[in-house]
TORBAZA-786356 format. One record per residue (C-alpha): x, y, z. Coordinates in nm, 2 decimals. Last residue first. Example, Ala and Ser with C-alpha at 12.3 -4.5 7.8 and 13.67 -1.06 7.14 Angstrom:
2
<atom <1.37; -0.11; 0.71>> <atom <1.23; -0.45; 0.78>> 
//
This chain:
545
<atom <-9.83; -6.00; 15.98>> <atom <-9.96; -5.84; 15.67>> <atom <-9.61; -5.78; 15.58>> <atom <-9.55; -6.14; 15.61>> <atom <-9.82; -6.23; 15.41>> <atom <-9.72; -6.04; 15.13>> <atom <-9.40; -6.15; 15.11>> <atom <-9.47; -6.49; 15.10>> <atom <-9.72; -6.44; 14.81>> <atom <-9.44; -6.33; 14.62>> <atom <-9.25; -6.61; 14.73>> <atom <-9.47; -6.80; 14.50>> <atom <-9.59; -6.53; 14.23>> <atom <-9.20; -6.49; 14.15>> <atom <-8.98; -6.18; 14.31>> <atom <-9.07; -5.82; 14.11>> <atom <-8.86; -5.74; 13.83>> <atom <-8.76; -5.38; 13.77>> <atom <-8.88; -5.14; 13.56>> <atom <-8.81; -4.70; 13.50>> <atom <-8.97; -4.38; 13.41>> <atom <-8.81; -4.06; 13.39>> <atom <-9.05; -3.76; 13.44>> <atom <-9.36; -3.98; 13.59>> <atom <-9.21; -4.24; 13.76>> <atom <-9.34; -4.60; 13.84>> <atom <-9.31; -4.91; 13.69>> <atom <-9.31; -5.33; 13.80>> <atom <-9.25; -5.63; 13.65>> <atom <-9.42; -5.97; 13.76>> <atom <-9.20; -6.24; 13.76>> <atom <-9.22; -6.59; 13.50>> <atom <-8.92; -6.41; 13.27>> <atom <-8.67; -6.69; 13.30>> <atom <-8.94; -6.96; 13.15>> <atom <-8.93; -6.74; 12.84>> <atom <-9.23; -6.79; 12.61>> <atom <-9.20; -6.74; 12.24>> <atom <-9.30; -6.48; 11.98>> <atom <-9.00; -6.21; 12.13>> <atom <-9.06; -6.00; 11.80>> <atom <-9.40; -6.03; 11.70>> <atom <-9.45; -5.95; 12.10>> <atom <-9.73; -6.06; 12.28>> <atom <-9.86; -5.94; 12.67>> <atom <-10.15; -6.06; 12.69>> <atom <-10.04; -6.38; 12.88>> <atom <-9.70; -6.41; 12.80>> <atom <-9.51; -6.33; 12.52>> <atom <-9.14; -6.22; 12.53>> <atom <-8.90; -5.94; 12.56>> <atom <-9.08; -5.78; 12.87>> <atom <-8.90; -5.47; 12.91>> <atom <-9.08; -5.33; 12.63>> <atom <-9.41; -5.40; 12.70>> <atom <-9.36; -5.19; 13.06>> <atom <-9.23; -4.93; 12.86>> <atom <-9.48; -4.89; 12.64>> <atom <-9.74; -4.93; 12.96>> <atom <-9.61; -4.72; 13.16>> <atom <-9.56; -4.46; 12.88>> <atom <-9.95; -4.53; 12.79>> <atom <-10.07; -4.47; 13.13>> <atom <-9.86; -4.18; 13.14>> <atom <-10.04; -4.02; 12.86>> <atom <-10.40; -4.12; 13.01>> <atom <-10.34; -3.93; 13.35>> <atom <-10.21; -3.64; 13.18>> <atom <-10.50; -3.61; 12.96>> <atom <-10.76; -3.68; 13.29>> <atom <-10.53; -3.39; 13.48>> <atom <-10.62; -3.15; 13.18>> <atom <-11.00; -3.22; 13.11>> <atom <-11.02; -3.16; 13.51>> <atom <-10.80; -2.82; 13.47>> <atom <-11.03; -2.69; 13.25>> <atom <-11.34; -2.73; 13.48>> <atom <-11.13; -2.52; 13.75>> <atom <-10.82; -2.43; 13.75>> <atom <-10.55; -2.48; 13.46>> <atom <-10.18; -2.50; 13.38>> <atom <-9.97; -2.65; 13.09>> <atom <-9.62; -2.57; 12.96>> <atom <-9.40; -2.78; 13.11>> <atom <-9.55; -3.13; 13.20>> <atom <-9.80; -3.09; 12.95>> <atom <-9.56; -3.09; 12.71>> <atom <-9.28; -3.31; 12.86>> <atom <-9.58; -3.58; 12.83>> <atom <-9.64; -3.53; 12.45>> <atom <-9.25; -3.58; 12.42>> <atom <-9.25; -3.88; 12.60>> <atom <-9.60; -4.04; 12.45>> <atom <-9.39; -3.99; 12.08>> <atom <-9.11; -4.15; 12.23>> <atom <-9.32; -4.46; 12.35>> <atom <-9.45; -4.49; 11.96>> <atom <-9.10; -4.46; 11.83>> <atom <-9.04; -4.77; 12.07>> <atom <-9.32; -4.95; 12.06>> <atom <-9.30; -5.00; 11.66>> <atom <-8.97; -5.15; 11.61>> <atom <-9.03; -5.35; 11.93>> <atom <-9.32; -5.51; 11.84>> <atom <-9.68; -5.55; 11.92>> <atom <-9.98; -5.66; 11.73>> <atom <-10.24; -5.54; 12.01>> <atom <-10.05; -5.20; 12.11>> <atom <-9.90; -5.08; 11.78>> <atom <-10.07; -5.25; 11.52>> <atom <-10.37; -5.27; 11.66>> <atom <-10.41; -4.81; 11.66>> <atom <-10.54; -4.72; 11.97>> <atom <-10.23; -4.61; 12.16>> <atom <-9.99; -4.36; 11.92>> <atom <-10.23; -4.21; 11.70>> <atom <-10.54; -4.15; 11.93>> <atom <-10.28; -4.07; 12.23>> <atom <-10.05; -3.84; 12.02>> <atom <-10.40; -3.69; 11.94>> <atom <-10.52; -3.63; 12.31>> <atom <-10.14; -3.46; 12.36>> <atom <-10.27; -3.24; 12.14>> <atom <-10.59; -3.14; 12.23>> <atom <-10.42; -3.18; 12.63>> <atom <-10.09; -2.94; 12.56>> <atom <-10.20; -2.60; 12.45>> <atom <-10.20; -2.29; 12.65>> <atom <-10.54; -2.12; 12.54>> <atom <-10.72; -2.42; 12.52>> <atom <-10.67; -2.51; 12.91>> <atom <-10.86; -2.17; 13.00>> <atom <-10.66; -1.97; 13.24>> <atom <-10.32; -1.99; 13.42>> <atom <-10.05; -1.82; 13.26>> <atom <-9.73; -1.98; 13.19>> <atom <-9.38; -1.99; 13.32>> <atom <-9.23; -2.33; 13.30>> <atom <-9.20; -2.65; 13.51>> <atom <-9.59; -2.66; 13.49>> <atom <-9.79; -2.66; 13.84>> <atom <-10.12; -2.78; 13.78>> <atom <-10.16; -2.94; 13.47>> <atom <-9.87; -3.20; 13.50>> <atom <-9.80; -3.20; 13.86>> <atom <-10.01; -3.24; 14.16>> <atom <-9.85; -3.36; 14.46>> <atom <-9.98; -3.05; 14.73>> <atom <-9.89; -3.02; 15.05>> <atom <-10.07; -3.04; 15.37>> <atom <-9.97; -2.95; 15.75>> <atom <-10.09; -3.24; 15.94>> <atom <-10.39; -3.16; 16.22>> <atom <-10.68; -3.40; 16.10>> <atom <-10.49; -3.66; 16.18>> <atom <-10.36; -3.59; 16.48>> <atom <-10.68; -3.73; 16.64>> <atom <-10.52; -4.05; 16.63>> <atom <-10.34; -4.17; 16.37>> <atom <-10.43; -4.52; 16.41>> <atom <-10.77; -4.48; 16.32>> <atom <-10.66; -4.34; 16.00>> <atom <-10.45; -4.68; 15.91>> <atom <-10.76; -4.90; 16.06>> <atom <-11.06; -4.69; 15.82>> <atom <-10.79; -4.76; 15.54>> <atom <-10.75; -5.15; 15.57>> <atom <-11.11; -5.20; 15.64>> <atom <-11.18; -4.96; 15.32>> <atom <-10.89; -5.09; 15.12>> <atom <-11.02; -5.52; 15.21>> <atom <-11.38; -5.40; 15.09>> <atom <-11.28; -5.27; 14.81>> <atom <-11.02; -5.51; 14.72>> <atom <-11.30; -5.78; 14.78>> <atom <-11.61; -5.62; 14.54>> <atom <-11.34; -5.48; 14.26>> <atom <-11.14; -5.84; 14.26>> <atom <-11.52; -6.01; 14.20>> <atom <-11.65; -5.79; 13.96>> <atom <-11.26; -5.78; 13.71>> <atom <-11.31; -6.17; 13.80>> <atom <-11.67; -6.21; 13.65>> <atom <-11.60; -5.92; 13.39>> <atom <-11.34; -6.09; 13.18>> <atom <-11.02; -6.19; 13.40>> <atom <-10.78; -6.06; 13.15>> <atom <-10.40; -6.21; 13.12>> <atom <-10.11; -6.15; 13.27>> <atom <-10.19; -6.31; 13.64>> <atom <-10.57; -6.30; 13.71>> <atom <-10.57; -6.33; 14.10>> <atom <-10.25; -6.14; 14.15>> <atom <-10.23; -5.98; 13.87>> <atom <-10.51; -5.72; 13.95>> <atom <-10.35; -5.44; 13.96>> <atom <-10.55; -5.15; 14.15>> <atom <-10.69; -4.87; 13.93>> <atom <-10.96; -5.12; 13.84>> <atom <-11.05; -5.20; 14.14>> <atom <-10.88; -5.11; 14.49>> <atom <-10.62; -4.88; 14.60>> <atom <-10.49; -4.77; 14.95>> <atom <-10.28; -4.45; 15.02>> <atom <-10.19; -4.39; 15.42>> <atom <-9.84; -4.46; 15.38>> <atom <-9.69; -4.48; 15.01>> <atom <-9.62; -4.81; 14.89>> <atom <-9.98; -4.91; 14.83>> <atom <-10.21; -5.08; 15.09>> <atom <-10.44; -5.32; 14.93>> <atom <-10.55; -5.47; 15.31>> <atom <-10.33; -5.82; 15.19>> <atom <-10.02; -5.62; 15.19>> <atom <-9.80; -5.44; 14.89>> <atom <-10.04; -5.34; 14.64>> <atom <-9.93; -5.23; 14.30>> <atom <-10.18; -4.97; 14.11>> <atom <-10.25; -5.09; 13.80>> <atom <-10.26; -5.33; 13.48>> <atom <-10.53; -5.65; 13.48>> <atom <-10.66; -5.54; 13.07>> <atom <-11.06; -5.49; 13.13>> <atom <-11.03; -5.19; 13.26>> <atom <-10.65; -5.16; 13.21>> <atom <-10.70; -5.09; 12.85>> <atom <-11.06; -5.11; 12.68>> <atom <-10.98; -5.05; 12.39>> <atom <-11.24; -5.13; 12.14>> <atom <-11.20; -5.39; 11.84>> <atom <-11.49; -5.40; 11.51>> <atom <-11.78; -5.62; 11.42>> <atom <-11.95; -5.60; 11.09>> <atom <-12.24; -5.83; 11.13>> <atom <-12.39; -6.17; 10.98>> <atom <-12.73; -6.31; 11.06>> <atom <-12.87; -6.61; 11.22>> <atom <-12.75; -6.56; 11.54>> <atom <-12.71; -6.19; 11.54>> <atom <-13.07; -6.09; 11.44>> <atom <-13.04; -5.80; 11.30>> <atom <-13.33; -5.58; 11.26>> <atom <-13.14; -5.27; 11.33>> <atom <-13.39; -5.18; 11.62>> <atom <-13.34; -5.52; 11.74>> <atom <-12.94; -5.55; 11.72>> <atom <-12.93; -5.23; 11.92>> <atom <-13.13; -5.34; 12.24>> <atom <-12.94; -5.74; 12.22>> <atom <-12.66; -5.63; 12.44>> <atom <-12.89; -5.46; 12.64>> <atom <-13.04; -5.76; 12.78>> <atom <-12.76; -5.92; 12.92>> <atom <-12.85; -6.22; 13.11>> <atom <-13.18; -6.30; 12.95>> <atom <-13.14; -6.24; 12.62>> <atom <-12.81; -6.44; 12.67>> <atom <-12.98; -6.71; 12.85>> <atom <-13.23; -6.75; 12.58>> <atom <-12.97; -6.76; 12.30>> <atom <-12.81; -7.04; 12.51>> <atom <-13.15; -7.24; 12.48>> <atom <-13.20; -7.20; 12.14>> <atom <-12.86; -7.35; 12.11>> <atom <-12.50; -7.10; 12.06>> <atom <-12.29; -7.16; 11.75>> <atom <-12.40; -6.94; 11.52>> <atom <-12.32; -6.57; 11.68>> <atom <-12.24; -6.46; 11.35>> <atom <-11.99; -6.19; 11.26>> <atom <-11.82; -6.02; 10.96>> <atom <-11.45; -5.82; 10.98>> <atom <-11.41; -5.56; 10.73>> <atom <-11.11; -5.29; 10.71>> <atom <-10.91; -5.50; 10.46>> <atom <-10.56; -5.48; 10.61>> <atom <-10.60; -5.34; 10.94>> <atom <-10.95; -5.53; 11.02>> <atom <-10.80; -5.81; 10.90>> <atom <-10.49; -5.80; 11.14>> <atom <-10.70; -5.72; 11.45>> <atom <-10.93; -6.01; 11.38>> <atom <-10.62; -6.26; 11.37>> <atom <-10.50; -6.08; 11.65>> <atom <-10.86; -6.19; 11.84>> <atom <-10.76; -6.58; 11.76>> <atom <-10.69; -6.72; 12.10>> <atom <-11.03; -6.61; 12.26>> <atom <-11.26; -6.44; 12.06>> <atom <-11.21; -6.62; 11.76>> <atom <-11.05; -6.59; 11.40>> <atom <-10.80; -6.90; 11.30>> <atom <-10.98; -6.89; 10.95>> <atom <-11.21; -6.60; 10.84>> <atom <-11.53; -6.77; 10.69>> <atom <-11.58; -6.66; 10.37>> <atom <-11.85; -6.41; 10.36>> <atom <-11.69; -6.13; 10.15>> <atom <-11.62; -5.93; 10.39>> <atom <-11.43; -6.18; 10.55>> <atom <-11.57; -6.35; 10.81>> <atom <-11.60; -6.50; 11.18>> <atom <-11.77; -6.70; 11.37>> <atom <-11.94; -6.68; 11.74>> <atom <-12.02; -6.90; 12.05>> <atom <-11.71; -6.74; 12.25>> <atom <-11.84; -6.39; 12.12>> <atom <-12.10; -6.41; 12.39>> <atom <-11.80; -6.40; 12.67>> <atom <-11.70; -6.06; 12.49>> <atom <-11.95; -5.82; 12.54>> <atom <-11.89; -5.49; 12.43>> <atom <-12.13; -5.26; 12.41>> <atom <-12.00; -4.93; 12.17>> <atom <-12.24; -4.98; 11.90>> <atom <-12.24; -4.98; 11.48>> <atom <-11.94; -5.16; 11.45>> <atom <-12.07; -5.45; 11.71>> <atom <-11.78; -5.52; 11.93>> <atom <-11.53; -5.71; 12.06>> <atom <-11.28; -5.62; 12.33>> <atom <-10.93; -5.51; 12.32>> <atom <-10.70; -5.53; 12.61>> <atom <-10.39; -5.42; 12.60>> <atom <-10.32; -5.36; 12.94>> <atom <-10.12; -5.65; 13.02>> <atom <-9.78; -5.47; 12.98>> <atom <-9.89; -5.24; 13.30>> <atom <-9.83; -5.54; 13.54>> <atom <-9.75; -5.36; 13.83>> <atom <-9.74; -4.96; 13.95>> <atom <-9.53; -4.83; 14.20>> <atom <-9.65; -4.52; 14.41>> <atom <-9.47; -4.17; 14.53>> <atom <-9.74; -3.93; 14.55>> <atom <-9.73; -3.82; 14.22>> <atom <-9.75; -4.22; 14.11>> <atom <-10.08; -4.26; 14.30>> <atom <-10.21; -3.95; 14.18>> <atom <-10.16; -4.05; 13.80>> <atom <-10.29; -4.39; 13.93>> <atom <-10.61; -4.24; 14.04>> <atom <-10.65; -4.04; 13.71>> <atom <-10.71; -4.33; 13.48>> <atom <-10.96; -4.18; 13.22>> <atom <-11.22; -4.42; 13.32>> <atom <-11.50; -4.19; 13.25>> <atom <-11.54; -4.27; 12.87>> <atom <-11.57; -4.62; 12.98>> <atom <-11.91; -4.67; 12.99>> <atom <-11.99; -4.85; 12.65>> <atom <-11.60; -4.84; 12.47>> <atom <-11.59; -4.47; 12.37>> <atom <-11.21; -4.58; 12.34>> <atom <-11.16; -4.27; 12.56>> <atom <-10.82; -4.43; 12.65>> <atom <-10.97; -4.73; 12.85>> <atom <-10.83; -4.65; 13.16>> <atom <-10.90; -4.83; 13.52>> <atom <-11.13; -4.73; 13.80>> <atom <-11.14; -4.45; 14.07>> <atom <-11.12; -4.64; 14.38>> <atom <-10.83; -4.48; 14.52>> <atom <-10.86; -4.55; 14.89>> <atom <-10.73; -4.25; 15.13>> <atom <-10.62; -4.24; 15.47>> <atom <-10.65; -4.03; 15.78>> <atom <-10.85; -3.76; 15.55>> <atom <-10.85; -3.36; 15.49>> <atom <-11.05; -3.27; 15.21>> <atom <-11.02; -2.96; 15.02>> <atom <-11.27; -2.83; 14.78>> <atom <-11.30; -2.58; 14.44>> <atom <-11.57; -2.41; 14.30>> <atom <-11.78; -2.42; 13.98>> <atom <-12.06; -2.53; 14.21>> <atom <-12.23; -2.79; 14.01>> <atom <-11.83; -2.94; 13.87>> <atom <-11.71; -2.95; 14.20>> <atom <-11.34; -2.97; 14.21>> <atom <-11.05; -3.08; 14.36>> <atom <-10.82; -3.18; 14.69>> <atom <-10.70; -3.47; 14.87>> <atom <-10.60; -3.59; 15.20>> <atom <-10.31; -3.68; 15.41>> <atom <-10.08; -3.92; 15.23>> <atom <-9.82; -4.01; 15.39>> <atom <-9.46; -3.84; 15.25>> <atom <-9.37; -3.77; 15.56>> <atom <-9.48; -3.37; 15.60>> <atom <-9.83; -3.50; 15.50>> <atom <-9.93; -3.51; 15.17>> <atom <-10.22; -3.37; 14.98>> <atom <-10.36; -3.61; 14.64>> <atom <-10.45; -3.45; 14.33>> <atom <-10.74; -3.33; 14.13>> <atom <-11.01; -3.52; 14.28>> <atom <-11.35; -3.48; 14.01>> <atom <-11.68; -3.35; 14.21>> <atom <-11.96; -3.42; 14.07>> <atom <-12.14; -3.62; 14.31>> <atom <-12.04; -3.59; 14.66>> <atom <-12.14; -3.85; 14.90>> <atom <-12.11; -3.86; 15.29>> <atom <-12.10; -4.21; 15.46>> <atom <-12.35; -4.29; 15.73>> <atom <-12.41; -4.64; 15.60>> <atom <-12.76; -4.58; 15.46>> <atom <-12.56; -4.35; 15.25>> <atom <-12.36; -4.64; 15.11>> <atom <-12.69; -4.89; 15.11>> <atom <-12.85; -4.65; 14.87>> <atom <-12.57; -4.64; 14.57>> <atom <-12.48; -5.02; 14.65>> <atom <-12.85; -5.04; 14.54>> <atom <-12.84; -4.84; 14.22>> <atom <-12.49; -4.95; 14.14>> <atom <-12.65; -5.32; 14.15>> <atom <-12.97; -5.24; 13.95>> <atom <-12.79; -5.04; 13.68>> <atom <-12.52; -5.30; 13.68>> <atom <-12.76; -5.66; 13.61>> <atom <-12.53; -5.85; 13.80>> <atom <-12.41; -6.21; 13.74>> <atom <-12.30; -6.57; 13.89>> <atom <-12.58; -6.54; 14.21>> <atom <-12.88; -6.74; 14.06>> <atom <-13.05; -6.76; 14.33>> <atom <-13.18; -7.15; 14.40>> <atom <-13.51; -7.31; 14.25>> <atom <-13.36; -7.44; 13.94>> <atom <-13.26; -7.06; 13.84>> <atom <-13.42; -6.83; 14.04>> <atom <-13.30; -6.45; 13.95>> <atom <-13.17; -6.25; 14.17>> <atom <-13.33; -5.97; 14.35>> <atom <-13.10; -5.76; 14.50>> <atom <-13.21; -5.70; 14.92>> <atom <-12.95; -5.47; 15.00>> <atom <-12.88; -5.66; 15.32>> <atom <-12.98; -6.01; 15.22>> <atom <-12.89; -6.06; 14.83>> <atom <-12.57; -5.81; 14.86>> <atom <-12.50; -5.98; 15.19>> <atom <-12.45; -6.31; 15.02>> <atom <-12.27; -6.12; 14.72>> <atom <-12.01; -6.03; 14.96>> <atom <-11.97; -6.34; 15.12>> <atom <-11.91; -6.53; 14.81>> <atom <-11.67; -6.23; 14.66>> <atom <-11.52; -6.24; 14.97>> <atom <-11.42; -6.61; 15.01>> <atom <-11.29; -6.60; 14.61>> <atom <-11.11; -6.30; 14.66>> <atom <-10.94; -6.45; 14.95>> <atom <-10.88; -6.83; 14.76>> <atom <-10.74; -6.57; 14.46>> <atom <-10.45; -6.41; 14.64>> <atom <-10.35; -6.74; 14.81>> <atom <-10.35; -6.88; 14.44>> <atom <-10.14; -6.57; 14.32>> <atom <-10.16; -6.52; 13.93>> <atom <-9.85; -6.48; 13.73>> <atom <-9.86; -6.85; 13.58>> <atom <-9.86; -6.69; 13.24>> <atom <-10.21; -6.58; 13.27>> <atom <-10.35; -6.79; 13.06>> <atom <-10.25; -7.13; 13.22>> <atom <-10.35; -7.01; 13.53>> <atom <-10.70; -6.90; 13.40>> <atom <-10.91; -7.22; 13.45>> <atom <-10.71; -7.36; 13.75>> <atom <-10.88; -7.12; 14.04>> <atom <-11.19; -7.20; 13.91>> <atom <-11.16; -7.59; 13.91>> <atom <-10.99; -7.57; 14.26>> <atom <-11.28; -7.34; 14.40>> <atom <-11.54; -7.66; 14.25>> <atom <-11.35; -7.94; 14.37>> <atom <-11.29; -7.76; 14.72>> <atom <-11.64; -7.65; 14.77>> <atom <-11.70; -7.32; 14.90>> <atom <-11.96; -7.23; 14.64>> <atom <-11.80; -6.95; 14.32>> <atom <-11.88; -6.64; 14.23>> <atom <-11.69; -6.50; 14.03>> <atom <-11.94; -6.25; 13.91>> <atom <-12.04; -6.21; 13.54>> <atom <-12.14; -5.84; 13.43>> <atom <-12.44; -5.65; 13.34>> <atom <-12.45; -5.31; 13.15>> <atom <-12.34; -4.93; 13.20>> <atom <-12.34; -4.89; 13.59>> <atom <-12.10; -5.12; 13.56>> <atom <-11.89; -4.94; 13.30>> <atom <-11.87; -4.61; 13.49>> <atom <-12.16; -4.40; 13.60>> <atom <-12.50; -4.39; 13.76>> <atom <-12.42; -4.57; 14.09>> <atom <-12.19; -4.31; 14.23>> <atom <-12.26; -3.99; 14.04>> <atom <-11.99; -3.82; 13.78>> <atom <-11.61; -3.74; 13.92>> <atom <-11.73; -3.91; 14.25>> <atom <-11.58; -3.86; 14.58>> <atom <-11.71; -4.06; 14.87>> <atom <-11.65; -3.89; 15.22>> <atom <-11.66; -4.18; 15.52>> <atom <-11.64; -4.10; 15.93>> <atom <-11.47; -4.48; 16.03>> <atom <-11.62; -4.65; 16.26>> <atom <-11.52; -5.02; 16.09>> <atom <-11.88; -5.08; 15.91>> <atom <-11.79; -4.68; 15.77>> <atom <-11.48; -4.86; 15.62>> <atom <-11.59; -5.20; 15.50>> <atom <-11.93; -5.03; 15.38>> <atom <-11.69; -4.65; 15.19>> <atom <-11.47; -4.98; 15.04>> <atom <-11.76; -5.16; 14.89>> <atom <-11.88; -4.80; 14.72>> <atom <-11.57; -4.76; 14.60>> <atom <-11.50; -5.08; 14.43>> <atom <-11.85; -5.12; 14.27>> <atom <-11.82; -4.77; 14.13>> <atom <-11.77; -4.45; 14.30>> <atom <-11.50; -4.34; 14.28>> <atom <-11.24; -4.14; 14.54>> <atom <-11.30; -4.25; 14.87>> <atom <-11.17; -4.06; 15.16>> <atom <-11.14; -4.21; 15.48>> <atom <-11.11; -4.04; 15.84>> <atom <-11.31; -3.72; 15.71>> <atom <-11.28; -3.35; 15.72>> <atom <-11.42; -3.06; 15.51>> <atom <-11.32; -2.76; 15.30>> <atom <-11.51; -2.59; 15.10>> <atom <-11.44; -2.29; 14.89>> <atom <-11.06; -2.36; 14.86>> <atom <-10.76; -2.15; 14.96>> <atom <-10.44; -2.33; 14.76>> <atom <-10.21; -2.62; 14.86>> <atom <-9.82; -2.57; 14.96>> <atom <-9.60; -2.62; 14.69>> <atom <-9.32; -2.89; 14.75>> 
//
């Protein structure tokens, strides 16, 4: 295993955090509230970027009352092709309540009053990341804007030990040496240009996987949102009070936003034109939407549209495992992967267990993001604690791979000079966007598709190497193109539909396929079937133990 480069800076913490969204920044609290000495990594700024940061989301948040926590918990079973984890989602719904109590007292949000009580069921994000953003460094931790991770660094064991990249300000590199490490750094919506998600490029589970990870649930990662044609905000929940046309104006029959989103996907392939209305919400519904998500309504208003009385184009963004539950698999109830000393939370975490196969929406993606972060950075801040002051004294290697250290000969330099990323970027425009090959799936069509994503992968693998800015652009390609291979060949060996996951060729559930499957590799990929959500949950709890 190579040994890692001379960098410009090099600094020591007992945690590293790598992201800095609503994940991150709860794990750098749990951790630094645990003792722990705290470095937050951010590939933009913490609080300004990602898809939070971007708009206003729905929280899960839910009063301990047993008729109410049973009525959420029920909702999305059904959906998710009974792959969710009610243990798993009693925790998250516990944290997300105390978490969002603290939010109100300790970093003073101001929620709205709604019949004389905080209104405590949504976030407006550029207020929230701006405020998690203050109360982080109020914590002690140390922030670094700007500076992308490249790869993990591993101990002599296999644990992971730290990481190293690159500050995009400085144009120089920089070495961390942790205890433990949370990857925090969100999901990946294939540059979808889906509001906010441009960052979310998936490079924490490309990391993961170098070090020696398992991923989960990767065949629920198609998830396409609605639209307005001429934005990028998509907003989904409001859609729920919509209909749908032709171009002509004929209503589009069996379209909706949930249950009938294929039948938008196929009209948009054949004819190209899908209208909207938002018709079906009361005066006093379109006041709460005004009011709950104001930007959604910015664009609409300069056109001169008025969505619920006139008709739209609307159009289908991927937004993968952002909003699709795919990710990282944890093992114990702290989100400890199955490499020592790696923990994940967020997006880049799977969130089957509380959502099963299908999409939680923003409420539950907020609510798994705010617990799993703060379960990784309690979890983390214990692992590096444990170590001991030898922590800080493990001989490092590098994991990084695909453009880093090709298989074959090449000269570093400028990324465009050794192809690899512009093309593999197309393979990924033409092989993973398009509905009819990741919304509308079938075999016939996965599987050329999935050997396409190979042979873009043995690319990079082999003949691409960068430092510096170029290498960034690099790693982020690599990242996306195994996403997609995990997630091909994830939808391929589940031969039938559940929850997201739908095949036009295995149409009908298959009582015998109720597990969760599991991928990892990077060269050679492979699946296996994980035990059922009940003994599952078991598990889980026994490890904790």
């Amino acid at each position: 295993m190579p040994r890692t480069d001379t960098t410009t800076l090099d600094l020591t913490a007992d945690v590293v955090i790598v992201g800095g969204g609503p994940a991150g920044t709860w794990a750098a609290l749990a951790a630094t509230a645990a003792g722990a000495d705290v470095v937050l990594l951010d590939k933009g700024y913490c609080g300004a970027s990602g898809p939070t940061a971007s708009g206003g989301t729905g929280v899960w948040y839910v009063a301990p009352e047993p008729d109410a926590r049973e009525k959420a918990m029920a909702s999305r079973e059904g959906l998710g092709g009974y792959l969710a984890d009610r243990r798993w989602m009693a925790r998250v719904l516990d944290q997300t309540y105390e978490n969002m109590n603290r939010l109100a007292t300790e970093a003073r949000y101001p929620f709205p009053i709604v019949d004389g009580q905080p209104f405590k069921r949504g976030v407006q994000g550029p207020e929230y990341m701006r405020r998690m953003r203050a109360w982080v460094k109020r914590s002690g931790a140390r922030v670094l804007d700007h500076s992308p991770v490249l790869e993990l660094l591993v101990d002599p064991s296999g644990a992971v030990a730290g990481v190293a990249g690159y500050r995009r300000q400085h144009d120089t590199g920089y070495r961390v040496r942790a205890g433990a490490v949370v990857l925090a750094s969100g999901g990946c919506a294939f540059l979808s240009k889906a509001l906010g998600c441009d960052v979310d490029t998936g490079d924490g589970a490309l990391y993961a996987a170098e070090a020696g990870a398992e991923l989960s649930g990767m065949e629920f990662s198609n998830s396409y949102a609605i639209a307005p044609a001429f934005t990028s905000v998509t907003k989904t929940a409001y859609y729920n009070f919509a209909t749908f046309f032709h171009a002509d104006g004929t209503p589009l029959a069996g379209a909706a936003s949930q249950g009938g989103r294929s039948v938008i996907a196929g009209e948009l392939l054949r004819n190209g034109t899908v209208l909207c209305q938002i018709d079906q919400a009361d005066p006093e519904q379109q006041r709460q939407m005004r009011e709950g998500q104001p930007n959604f309504f910015l664009t609409f208003d300069r056109l001169g549209i008025n969505p619920f009385t006139d008709k739209f184009p609307v159009t289908l963004l991927l937004e993968g495992t952002v909003r699709g539950t795919g990710g990282i698999r944890v093992v114990t109830d702290d989100c400890a992967t199955t490499v020592p000393g790696l923990y994940a939370a967020g997006d880049a975490a799977t969130r089957e267990l509380i959502c099963g196969g299908f999409t939680g929406g923003g409420s539950h993606n907020s609510a798994w993001a705010m617990s799993s972060g703060t379960w990784a950075g309690q979890g983390a801040a214990r692992f590096a604690t444990g170590l001991g002051p030898a922590r800080h004294r493990r001989r490092l290697a590098a994991t990084g791979g695909a453009g880093l250290r090709p298989t074959r000969a090449v000269r570093r330099g400028n990324a465009e000079r050794y192809t690899g990323w512009s093309d593999a970027e197309q393979v990924l425009r033409e092989q993973v966007h398009p509905y009819d090959k990741n919304y509308l799936r079938h075999g016939e069509r996965l599987t050329p598709a999935l050997a396409e994503l190979d042979a873009a992968w043995r690319q990079l693998r082999a003949e691409t190497a960068a430092t510096g800015a170029a290498a960034v652009r690099i790693r982020q390609t690599a990242a996306m193109v195994a996403h997609a291979r995990w997630m091909y060949t994830s939808a391929l060996a589940r031969t039938e539909s559940r929850g997201m996951a739908r095949r036009q060729d295995h149409p009908r559930l298959d009582p015998a396929q109720r597990h969760r499957i599991s991928v990892g590799g990077l060269d050679s990929l492979w699946t296996r079937p994980e035990p059922e959500p009940a003994e599952a949950g078991q598990r889980l709890t026994a490890v904790a133990s």
